[in-house]
ROTORFI-327188 format. One line per field, with one value per residue: x, y, z of N, C-alpha, C in turn; residue in one letter; residue number from 1. Coordinates in steps of 0.02 Angstrom, whole numbers, m for minus. Layout:
! residues N
npx: X, ... .
npy: Y, ... .
npz: Z, ... .
capx: X, ... .
capy: Y, ... .
capz: Z, ... .
cpx: X, ... .
cpy: Y, ... .
cpz: Z, ... .
aa: A, ... .
i: NUM, ... .
This chain:
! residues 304
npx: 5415, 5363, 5218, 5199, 5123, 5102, 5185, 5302, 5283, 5328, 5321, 5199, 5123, 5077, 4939, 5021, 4969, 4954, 5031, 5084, 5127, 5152, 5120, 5205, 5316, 5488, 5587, 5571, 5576, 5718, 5799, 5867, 5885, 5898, 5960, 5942, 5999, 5938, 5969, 5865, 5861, 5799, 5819, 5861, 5828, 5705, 5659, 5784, 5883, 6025, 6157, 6100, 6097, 6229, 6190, 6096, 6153, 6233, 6133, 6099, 6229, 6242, 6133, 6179, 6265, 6207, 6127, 6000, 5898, 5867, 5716, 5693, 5772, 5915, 5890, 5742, 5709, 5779, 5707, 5575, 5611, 5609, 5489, 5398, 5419, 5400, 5257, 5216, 5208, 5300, 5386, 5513, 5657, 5696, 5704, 5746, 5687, 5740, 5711, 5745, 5678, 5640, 5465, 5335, 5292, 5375, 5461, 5596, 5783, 5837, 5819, 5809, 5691, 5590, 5477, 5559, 5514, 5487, 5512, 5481, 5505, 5478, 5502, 5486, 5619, 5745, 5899, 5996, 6082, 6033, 5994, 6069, 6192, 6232, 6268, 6374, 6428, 6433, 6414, 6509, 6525, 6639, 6601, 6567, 6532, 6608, 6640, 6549, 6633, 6728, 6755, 6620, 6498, 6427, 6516, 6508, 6409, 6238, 6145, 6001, 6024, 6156, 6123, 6075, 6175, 6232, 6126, 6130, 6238, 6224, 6108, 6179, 6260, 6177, 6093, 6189, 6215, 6262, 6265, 6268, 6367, 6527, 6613, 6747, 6850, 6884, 7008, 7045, 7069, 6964, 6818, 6689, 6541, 6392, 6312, 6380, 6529, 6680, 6772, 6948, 7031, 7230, 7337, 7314, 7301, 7171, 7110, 7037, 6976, 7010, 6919, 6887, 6843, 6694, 6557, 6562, 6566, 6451, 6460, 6574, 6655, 6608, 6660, 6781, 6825, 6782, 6872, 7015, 6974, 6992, 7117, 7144, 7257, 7222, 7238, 7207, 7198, 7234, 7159, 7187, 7114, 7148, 7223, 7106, 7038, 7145, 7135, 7142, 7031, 6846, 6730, 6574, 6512, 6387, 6225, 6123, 6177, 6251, 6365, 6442, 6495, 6587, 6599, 6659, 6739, 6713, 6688, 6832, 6862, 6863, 6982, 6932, 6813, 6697, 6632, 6753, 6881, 6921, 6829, 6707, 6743, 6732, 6596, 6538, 6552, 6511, 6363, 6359, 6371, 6236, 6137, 6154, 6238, 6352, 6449, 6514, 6514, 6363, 6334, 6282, 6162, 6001, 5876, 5709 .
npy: 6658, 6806, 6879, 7070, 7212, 7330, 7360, 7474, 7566, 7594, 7739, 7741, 7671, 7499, 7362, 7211, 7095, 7160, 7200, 7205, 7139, 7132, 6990, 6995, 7074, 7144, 7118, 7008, 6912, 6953, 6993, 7097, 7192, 7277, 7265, 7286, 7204, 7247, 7271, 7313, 7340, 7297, 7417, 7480, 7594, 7595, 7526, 7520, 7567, 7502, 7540, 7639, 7735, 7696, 7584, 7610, 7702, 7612, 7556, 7623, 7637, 7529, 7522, 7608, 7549, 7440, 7500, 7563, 7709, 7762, 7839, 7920, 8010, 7971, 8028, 7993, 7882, 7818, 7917, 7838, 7695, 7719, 7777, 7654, 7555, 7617, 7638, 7489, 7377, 7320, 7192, 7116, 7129, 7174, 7149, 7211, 7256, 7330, 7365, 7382, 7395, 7340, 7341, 7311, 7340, 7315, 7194, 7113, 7112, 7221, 7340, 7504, 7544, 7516, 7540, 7583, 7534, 7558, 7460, 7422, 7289, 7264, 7139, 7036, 6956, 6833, 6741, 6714, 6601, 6525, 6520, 6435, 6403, 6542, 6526, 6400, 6348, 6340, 6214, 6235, 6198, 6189, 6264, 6188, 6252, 6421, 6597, 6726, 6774, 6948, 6970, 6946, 6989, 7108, 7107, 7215, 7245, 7227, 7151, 7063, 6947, 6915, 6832, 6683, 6625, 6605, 6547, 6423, 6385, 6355, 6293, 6183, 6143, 6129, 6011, 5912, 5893, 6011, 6165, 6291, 6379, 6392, 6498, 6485, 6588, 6613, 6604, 6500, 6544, 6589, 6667, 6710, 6690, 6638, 6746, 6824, 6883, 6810, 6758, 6729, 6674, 6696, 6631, 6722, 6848, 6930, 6869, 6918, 6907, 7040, 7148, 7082, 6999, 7012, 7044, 7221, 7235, 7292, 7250, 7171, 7273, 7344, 7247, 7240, 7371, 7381, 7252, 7338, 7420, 7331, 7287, 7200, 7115, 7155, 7080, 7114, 6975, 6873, 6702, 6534, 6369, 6268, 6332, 6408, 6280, 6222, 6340, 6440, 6499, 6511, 6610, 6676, 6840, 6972, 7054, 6986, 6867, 6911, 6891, 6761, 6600, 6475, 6309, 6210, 6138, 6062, 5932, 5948, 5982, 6166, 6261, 6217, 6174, 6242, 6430, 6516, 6599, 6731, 6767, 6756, 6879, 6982, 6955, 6987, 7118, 7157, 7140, 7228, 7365, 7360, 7351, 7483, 7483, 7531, 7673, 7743, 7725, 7754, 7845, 7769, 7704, 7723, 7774, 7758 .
npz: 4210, 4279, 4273, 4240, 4279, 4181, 4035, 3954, 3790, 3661, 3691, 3779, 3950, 3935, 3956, 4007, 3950, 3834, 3762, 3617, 3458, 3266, 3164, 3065, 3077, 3057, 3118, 3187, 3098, 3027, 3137, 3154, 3287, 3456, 3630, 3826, 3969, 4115, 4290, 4455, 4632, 4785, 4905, 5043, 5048, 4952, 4790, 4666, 4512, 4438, 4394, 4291, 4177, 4113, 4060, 3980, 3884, 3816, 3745, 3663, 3590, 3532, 3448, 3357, 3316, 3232, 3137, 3172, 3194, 3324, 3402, 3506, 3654, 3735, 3896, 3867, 3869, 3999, 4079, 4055, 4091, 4237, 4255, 4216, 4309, 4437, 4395, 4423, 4532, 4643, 4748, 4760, 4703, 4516, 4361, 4206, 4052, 3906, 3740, 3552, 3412, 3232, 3161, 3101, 2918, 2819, 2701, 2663, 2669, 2680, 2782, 2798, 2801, 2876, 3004, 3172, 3331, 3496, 3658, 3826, 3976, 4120, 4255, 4430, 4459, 4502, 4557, 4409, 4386, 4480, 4673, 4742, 4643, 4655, 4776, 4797, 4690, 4482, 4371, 4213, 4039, 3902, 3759, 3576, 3506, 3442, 3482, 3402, 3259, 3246, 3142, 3078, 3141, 3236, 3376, 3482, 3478, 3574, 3511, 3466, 3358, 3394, 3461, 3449, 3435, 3556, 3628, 3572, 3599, 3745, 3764, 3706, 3816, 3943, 3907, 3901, 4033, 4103, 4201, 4112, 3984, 3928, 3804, 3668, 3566, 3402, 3415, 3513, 3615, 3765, 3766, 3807, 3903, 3860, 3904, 3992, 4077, 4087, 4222, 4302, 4441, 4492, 4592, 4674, 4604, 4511, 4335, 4197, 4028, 3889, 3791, 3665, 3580, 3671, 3740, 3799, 3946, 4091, 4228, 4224, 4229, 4331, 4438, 4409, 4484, 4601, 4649, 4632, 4735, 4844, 4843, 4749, 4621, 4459, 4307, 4126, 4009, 3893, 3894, 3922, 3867, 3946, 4053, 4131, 4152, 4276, 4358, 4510, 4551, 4487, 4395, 4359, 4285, 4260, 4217, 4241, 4268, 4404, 4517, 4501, 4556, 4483, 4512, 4414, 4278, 4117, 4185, 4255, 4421, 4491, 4607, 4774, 4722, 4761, 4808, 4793, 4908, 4857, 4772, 4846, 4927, 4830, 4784, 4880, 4907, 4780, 4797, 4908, 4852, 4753, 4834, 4897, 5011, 4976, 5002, 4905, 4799, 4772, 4665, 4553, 4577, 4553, 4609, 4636 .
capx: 5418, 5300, 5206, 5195, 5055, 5120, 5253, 5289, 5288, 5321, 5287, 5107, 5110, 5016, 4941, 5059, 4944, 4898, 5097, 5102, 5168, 5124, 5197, 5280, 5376, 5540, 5667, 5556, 5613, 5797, 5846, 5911, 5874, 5967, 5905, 5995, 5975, 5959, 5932, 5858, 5861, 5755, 5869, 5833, 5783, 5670, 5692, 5850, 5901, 6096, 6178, 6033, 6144, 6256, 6143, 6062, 6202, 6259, 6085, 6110, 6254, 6209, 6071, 6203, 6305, 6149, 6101, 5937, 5894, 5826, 5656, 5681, 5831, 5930, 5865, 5688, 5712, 5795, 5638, 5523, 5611, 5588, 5397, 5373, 5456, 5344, 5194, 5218, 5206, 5361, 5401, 5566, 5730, 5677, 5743, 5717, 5732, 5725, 5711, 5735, 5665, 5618, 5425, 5286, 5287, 5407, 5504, 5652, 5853, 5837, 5781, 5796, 5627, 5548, 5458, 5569, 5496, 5545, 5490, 5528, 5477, 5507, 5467, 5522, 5683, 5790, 5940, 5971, 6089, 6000, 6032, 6126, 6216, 6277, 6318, 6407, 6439, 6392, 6461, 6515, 6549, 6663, 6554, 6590, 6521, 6664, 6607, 6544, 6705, 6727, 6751, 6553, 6475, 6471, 6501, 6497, 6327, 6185, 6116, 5979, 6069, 6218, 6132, 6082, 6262, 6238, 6058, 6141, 6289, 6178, 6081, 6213, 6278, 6116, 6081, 6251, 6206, 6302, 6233, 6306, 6435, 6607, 6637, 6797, 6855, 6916, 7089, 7035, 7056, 6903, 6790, 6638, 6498, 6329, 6262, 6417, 6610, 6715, 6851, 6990, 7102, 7267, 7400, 7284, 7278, 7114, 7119, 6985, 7008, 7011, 6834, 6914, 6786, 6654, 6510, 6574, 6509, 6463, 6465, 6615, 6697, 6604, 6695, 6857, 6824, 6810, 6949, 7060, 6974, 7019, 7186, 7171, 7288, 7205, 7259, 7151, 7240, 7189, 7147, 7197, 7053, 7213, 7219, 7040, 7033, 7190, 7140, 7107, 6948, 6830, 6669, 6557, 6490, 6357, 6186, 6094, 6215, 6298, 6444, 6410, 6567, 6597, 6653, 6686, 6730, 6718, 6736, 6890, 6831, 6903, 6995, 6898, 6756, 6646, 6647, 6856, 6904, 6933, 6755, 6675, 6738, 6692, 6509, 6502, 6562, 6471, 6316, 6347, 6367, 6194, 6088, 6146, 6291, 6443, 6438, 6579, 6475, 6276, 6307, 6267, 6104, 5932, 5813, 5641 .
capy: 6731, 6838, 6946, 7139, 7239, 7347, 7366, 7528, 7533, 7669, 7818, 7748, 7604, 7446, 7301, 7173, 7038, 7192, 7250, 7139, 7149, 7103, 6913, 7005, 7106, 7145, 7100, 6940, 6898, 6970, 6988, 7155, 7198, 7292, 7268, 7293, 7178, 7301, 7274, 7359, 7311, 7321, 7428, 7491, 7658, 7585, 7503, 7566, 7545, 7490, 7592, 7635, 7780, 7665, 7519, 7637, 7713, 7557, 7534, 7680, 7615, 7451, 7536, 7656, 7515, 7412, 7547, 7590, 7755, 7788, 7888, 7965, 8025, 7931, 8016, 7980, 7801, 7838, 7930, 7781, 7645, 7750, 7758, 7586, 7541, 7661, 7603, 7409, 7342, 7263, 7164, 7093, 7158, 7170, 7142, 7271, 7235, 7369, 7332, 7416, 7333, 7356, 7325, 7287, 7378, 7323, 7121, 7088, 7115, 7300, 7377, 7567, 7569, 7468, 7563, 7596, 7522, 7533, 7426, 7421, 7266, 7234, 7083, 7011, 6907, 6812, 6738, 6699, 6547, 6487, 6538, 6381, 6421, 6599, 6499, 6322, 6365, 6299, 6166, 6242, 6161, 6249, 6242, 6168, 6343, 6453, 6638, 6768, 6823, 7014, 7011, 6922, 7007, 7178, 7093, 7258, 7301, 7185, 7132, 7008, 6923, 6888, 6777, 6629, 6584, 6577, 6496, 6354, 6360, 6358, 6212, 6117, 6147, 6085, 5944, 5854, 5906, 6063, 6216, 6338, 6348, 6454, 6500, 6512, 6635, 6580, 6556, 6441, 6581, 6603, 6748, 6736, 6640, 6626, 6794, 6834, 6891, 6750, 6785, 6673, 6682, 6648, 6654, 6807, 6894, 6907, 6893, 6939, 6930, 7120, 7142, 7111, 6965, 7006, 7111, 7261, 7216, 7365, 7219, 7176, 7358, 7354, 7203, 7269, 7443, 7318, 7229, 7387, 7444, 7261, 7273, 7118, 7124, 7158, 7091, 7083, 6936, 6822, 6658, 6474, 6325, 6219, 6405, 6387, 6195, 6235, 6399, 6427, 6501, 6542, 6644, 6728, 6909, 6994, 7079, 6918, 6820, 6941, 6865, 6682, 6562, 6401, 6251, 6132, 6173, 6030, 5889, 5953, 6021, 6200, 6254, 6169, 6137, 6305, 6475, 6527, 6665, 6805, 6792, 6760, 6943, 7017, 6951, 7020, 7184, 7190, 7156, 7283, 7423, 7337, 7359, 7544, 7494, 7575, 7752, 7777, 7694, 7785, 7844, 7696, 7698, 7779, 7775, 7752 .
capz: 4216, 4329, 4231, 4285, 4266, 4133, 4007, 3909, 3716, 3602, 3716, 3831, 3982, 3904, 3991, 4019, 3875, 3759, 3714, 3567, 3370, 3183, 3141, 3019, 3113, 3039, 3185, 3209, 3023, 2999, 3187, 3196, 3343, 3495, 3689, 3865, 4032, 4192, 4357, 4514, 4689, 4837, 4958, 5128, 5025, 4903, 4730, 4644, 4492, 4433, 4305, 4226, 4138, 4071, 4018, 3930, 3840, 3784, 3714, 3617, 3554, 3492, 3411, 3310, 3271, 3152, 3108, 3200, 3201, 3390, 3418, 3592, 3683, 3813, 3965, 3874, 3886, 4051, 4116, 4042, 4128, 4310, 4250, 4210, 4379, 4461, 4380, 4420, 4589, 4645, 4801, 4772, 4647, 4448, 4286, 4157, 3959, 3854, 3678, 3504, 3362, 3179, 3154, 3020, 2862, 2745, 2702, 2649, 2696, 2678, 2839, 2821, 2787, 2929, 3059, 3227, 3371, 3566, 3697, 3897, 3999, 4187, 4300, 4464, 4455, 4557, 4533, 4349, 4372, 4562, 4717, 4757, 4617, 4687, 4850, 4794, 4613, 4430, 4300, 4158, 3980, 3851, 3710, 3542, 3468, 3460, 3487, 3340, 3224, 3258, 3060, 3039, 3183, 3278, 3448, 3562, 3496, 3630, 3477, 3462, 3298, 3402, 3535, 3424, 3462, 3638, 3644, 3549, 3659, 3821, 3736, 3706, 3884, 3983, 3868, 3916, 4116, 4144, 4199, 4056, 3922, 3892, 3723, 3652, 3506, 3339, 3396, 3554, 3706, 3819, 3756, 3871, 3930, 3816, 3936, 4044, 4053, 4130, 4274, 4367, 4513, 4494, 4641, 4704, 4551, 4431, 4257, 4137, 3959, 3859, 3757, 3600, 3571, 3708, 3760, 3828, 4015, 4128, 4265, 4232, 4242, 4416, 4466, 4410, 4500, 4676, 4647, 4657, 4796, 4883, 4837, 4733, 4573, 4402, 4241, 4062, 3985, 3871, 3948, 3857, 3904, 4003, 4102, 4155, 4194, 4324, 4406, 4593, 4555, 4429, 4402, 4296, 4278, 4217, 4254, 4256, 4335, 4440, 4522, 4504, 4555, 4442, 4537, 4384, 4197, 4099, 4221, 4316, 4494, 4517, 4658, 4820, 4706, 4782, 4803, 4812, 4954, 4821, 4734, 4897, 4909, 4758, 4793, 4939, 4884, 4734, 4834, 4946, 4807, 4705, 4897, 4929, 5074, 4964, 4992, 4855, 4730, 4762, 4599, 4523, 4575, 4529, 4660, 4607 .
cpx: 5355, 5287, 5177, 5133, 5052, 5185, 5240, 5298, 5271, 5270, 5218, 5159, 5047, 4990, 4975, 5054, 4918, 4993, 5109, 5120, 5141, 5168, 5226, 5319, 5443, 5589, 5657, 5590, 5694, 5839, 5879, 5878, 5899, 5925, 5953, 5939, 6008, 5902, 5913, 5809, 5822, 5807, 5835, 5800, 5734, 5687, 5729, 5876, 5997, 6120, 6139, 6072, 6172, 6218, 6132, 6091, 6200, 6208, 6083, 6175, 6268, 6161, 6127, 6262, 6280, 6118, 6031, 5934, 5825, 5775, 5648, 5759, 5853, 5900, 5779, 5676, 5731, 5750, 5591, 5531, 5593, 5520, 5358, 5392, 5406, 5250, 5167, 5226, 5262, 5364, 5478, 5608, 5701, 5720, 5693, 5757, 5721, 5732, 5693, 5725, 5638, 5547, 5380, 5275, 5323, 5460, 5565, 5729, 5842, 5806, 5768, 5733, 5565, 5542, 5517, 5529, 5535, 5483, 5520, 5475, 5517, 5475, 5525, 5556, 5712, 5884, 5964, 6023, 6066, 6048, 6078, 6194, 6274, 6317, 6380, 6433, 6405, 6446, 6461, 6550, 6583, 6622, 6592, 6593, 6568, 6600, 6608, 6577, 6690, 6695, 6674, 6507, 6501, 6455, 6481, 6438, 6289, 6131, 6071, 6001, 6109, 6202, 6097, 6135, 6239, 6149, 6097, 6199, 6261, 6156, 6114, 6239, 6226, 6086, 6146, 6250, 6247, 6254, 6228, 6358, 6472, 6615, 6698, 6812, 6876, 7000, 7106, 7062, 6971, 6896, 6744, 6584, 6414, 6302, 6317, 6470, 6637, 6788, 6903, 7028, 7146, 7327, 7380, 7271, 7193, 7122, 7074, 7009, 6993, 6951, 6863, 6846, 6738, 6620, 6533, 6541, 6514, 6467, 6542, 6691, 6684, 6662, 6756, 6863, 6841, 6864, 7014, 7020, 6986, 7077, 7207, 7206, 7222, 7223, 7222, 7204, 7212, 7192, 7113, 7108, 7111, 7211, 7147, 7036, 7077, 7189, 7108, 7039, 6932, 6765, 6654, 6515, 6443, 6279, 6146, 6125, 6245, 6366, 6440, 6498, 6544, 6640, 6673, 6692, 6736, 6729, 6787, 6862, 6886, 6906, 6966, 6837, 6683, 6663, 6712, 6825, 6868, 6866, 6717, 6659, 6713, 6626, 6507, 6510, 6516, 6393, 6299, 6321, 6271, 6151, 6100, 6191, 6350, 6432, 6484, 6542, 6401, 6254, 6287, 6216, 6037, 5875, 5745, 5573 .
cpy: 6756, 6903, 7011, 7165, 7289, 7350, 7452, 7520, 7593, 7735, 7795, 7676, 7555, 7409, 7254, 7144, 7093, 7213, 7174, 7172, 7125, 7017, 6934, 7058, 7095, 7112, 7034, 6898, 6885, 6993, 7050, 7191, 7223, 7290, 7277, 7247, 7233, 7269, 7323, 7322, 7322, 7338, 7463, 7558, 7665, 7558, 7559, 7533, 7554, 7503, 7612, 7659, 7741, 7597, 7554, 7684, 7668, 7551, 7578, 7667, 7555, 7470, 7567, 7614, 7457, 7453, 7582, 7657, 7757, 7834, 7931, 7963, 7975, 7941, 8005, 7931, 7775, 7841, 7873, 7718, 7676, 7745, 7698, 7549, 7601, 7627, 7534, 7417, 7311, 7236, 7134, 7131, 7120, 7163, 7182, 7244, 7293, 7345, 7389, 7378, 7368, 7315, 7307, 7344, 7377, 7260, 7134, 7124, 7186, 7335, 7446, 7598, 7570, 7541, 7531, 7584, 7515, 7503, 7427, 7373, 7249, 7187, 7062, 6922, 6878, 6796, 6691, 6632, 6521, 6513, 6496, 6377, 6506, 6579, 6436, 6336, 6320, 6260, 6204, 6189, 6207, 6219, 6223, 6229, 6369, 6530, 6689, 6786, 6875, 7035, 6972, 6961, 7073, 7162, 7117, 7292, 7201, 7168, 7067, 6950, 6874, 6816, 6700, 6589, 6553, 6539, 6424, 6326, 6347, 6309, 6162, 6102, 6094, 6033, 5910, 5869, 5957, 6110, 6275, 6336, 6403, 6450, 6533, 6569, 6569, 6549, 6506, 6471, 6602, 6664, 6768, 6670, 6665, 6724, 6823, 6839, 6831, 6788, 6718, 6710, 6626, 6658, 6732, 6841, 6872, 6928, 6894, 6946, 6998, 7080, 7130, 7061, 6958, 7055, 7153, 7255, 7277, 7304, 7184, 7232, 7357, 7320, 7215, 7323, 7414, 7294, 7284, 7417, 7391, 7253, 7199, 7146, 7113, 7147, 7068, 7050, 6889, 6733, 6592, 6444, 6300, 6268, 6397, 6337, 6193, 6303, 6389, 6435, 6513, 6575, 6695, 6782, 6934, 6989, 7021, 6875, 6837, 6916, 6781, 6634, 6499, 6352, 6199, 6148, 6084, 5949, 5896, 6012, 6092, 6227, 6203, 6153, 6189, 6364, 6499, 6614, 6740, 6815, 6790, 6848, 7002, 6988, 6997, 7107, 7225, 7176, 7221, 7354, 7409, 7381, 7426, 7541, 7516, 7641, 7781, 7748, 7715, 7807, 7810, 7674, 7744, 7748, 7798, 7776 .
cpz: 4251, 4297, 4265, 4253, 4198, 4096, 3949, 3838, 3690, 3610, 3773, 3879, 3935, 3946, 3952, 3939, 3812, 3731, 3657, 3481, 3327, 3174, 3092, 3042, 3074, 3075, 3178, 3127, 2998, 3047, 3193, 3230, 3418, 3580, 3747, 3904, 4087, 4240, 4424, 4568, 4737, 4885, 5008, 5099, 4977, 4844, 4707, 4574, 4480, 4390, 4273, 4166, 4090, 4042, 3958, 3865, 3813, 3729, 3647, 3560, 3526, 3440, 3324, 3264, 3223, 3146, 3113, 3237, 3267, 3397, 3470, 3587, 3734, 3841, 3949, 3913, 3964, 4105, 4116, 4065, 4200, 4302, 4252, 4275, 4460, 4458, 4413, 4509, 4628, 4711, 4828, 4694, 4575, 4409, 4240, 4083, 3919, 3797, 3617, 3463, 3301, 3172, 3081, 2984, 2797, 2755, 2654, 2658, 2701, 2748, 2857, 2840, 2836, 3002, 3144, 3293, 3460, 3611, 3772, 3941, 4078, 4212, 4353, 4443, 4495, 4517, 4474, 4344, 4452, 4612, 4769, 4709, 4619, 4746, 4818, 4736, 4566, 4407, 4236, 4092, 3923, 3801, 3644, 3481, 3473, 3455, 3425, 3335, 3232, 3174, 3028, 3067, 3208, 3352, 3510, 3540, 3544, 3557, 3485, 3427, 3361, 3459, 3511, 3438, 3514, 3661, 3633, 3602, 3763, 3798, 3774, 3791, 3939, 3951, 3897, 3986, 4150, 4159, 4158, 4024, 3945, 3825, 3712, 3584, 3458, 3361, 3460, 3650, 3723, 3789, 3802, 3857, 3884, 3853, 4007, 4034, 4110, 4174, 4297, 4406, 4484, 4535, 4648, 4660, 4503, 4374, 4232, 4075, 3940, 3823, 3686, 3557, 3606, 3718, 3798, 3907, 4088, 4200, 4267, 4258, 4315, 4466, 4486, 4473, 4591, 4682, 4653, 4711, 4854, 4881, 4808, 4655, 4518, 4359, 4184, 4024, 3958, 3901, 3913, 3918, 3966, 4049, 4147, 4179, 4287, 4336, 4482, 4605, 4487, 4420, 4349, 4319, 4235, 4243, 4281, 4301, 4395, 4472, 4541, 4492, 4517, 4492, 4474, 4320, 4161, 4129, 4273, 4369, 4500, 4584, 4735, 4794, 4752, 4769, 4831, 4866, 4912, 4776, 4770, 4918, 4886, 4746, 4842, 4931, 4821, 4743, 4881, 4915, 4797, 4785, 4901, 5001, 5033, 4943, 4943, 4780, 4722, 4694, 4542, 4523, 4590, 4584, 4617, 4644 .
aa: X, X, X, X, X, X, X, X, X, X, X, X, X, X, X, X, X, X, X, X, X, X, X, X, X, X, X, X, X, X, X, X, X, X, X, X, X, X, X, X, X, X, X, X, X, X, X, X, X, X, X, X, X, X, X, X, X, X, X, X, X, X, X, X, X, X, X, X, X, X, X, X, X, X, X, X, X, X, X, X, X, X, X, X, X, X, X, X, X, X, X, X, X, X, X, X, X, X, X, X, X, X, X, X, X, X, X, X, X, X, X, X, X, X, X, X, X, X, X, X, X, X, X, X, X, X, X, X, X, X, X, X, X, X, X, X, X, X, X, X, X, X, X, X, X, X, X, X, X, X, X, X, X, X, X, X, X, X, X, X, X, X, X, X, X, X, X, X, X, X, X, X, X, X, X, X, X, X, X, X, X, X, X, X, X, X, X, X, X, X, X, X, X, X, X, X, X, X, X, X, X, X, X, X, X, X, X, X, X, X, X, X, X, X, X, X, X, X, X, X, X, X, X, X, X, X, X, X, X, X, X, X, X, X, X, X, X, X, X, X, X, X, X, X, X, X, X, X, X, X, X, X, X, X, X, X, X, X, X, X, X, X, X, X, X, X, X, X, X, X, X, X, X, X, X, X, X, X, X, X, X, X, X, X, X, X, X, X, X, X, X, X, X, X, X, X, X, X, X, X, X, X, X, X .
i: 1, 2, 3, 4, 5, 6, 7, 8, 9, 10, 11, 12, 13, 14, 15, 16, 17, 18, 19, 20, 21, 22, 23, 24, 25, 26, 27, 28, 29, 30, 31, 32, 33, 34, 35, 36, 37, 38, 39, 40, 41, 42, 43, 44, 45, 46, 47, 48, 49, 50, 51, 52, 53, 54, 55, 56, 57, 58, 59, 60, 61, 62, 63, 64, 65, 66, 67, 68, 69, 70, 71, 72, 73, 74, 75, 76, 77, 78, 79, 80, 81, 82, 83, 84, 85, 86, 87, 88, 89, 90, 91, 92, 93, 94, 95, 96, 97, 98, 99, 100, 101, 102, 103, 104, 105, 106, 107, 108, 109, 110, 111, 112, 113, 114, 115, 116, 117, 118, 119, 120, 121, 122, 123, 124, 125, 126, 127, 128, 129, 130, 131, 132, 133, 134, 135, 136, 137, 138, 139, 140, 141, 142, 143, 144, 145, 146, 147, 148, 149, 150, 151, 152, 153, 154, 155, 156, 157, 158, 159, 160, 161, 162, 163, 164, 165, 166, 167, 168, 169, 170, 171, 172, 173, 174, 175, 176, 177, 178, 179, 180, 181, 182, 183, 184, 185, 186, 187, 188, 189, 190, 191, 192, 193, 194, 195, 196, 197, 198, 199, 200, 201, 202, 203, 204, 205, 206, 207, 208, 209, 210, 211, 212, 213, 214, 215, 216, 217, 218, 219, 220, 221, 222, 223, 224, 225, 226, 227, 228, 229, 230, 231, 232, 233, 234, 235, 236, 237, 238, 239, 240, 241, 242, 243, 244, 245, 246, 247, 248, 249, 250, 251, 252, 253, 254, 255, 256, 257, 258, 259, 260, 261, 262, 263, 264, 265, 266, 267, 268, 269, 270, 271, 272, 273, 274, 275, 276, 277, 278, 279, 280, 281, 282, 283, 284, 285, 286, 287, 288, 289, 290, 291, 292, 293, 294, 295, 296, 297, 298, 299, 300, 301, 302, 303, 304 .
């Protein structure tokens, strides 16, 4: 990671090595915890960020669904990522984390009590599975993890909690030589990828599973939103492993990964074993939007 010159923290800019915490930190303890990944691009008009709006909703509601009572307003948090992005130096397209967290003042399961903490860190990023990986594609492994029960977990909050799953399922993934996992649900359809919504092509159409077990993904919605303006068929369908192994294409979504094609799930090479026609596409489209070339989409991004 390339550390930035500042990060903000409960209302001031810090330096970078001074934003730091108590080891007893609450979150660090009992994990509840709520945070968003956003990005913003270097476009011909200056850094920009990408949904901010809606990232930052979301964040808001992750927060309201463990129960962390928020200190600022949206467009605070809003305003304070544009500042911290301001502040910092950049040269190439960032990654922004915001972070809500329960701090030091009070142990055990009970958290009403625990001091409210927010946090906002940016640094330059690239591309989060390689940029040979956006060109050629990755290996994925379905993982042996299945993905957090709806009825143990509150899956559509960005919870910290929930991503133990997917560390272990990413683990296990690059320990046996893949590049990332798929996690299935409880009843053995595709839910999503450790940090990403999963897509295929099939006879032209894309399918996406419905969020019923997955992070609500504002990168995914983008994707979709392309795809009807390409005239490629849309359907949210749930989506067996045998479905996946035998599709024409396949690819994953999501701010980190952005539109990252899979040549291989488990062993079996999909379609030609690269990036398929129809996601070739939908990169290039949802590049275009991210840079500031889709004039039907500007609202999407916050100039800095």
């Amino acid at each position: 990671m390339n550390a930035s010159e500042f990060i903000w923290m409960d209302g001031k800019l810090v330096k970078w090595d001074d934003a730091k915490v108590h080891v007893l930190t609450h979150s660090l303890h009992y994990a509840n915890a709520v945070f968003e990944g956003t990005r913003a691009y270097k476009t011909n008009k200056g850094l920009a960020i990408f949904r901010l709006q809606d990232h930052t909703k979301r964040l808001f509601k992750s927060a309201k669904m463990t129960a962390i009572n928020v200190p600022y307003t949206q467009k605070e948090l809003e305003d304070a990522q544009i500042e911290l992005l301001r502040a910092n130096k950049y040269n190439g397209n960032v990654y922004i984390r915001p972070l809500i967290f329960l701090g030091y003042g009070v142990m055990g399961v009970s958290h009403t009590k625990a001091p409210v903490q927010t946090a906002i860190a940016s640094w330059e990023w690239g591309a989060y599975l390689g940029d040979e990986g956006l060109e050629k594609g990755i290996k994925v492994k379905i993982s042996s993890f299945t993905r957090n029960s709806a009825a143990s977990q509150m899956g559509k909050a960005k919870a910290s909690s929930n991503y133990l799953n997917s560390q272990m399922a990413n683990y296990e993934a690059k320990d046996a030589g893949y590049d990332e996992a798929l996690l299935l649900d409880g009843e053995g359809f595709v839910a999503e990828g450790p940090g990403e919504c999963f897509f295929i092509v099939e006879n032209g159409a894309l399918i996406t599973p419905p969020n019923d077990n997955s992070l609500v993904s504002i990168t995914q919605d983008t994707v979709i939103k392309l795809a009807h303006d390409l005239d490629i068929e849309v359907r949210r369908e749930r989506i067996t492993r045998d479905q996946a192994y035998t599709a024409d294409e396949a690819f994953f979504t999501g701010t980190a990964a952005e539109v990252t094609p899979i040549s291989n799930i488990d062993g079996r090479v999909i379609g030609s074993g690269t990036c398929g026609a129809v996601t070739k596409r939908l990169q290039k489209a949802y590049f275009d939007v991210v840079y500031g070339h889709n004039k039907k989409y500007q609202s999407f991004l916050t100039y800095i």
